[in-house]
C-alpha positions in Angstrom: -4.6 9.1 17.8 -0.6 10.1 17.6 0.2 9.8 13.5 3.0 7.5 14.3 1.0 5.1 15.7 -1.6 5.1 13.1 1.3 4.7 10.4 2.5 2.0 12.2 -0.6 0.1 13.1 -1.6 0.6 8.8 2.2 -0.7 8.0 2.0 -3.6 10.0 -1.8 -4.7 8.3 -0.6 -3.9 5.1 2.4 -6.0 5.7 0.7 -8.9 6.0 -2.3 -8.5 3.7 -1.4 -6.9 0.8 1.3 -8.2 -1.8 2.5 -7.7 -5.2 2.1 -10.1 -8.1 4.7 -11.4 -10.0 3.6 -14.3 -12.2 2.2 -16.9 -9.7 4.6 -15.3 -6.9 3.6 -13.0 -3.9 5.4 -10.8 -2.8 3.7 -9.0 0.6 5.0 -5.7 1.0 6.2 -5.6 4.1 9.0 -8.2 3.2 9.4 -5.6 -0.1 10.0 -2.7 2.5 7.5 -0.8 1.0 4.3 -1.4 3.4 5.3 1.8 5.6 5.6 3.9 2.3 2.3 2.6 1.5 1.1 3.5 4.8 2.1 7.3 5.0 1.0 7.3 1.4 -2.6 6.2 2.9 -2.4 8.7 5.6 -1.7 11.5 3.6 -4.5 10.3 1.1 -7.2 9.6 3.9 -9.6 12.4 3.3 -10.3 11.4 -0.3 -11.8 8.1 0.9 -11.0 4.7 1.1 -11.1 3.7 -2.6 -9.4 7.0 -4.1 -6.6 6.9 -1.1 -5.7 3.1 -1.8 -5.6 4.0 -5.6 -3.5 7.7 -5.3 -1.1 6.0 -2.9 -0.4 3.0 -5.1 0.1 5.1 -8.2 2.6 7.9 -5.9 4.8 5.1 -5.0 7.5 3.9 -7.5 9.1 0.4 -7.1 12.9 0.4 -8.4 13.3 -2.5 -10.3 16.8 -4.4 -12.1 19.2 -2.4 -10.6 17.4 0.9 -9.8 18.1 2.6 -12.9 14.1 1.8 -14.0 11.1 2.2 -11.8 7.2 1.0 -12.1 4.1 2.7 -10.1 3.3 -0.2 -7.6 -0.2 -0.1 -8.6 1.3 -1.9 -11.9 2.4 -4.2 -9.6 -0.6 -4.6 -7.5 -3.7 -6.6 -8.4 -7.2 -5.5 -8.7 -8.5 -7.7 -5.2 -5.5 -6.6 -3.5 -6.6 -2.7 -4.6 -9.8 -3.5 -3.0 -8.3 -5.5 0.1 -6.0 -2.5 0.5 -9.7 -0.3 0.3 -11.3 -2.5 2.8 -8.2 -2.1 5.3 -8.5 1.2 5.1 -12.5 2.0 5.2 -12.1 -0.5 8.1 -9.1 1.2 9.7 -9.9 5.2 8.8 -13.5 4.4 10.7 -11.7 3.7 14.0 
């Protein structure tokens, strides 16, 4: 399968299924603009398996917060199902 579309077939899942927390708020990533970072972070990642991918991805990718001057790894940002939904999208996506 041509890498561009497997990043953007994983950005476009991710978009919709995995989101960050912010008090009671969701946030999904793709209206964050960060679900195709996420994706070619997940790509990169894919031979150290579903779980370890999902987690080394999340903890590469720094979210600018306030006005950019301080950042936070998204996986600060990320709850623990949505670690694990991310996992599951990509043990079920990676075995395609």
């Amino acid at each position: 399968m041509d890498s561009q579309i497997l990043i953007s077939d994983l950005e476009n899942i991710i978009s919709e299924k995995v989101f960050i927390k912010i008090e009671k708020w969701n946030l999904y990533l793709g209206d964050a603009g960060l679900a195709r970072h996420l994706a070619i972070e997940c790509v990169s990642n894919k031979d150290e398996g579903p779980l370890e991918a999902a987690k080394l991805s999340l903890q590469s990718i720094n979210v600018k917060v306030g006005d950019g001057v301080n950042s936070v790894p998204l996986i600060k940002l990320i709850t623990t199902s949505q670690i694990l939904e991310l996992e599951e999208i990509l043990e079920s996506f990676f075995d395609n």
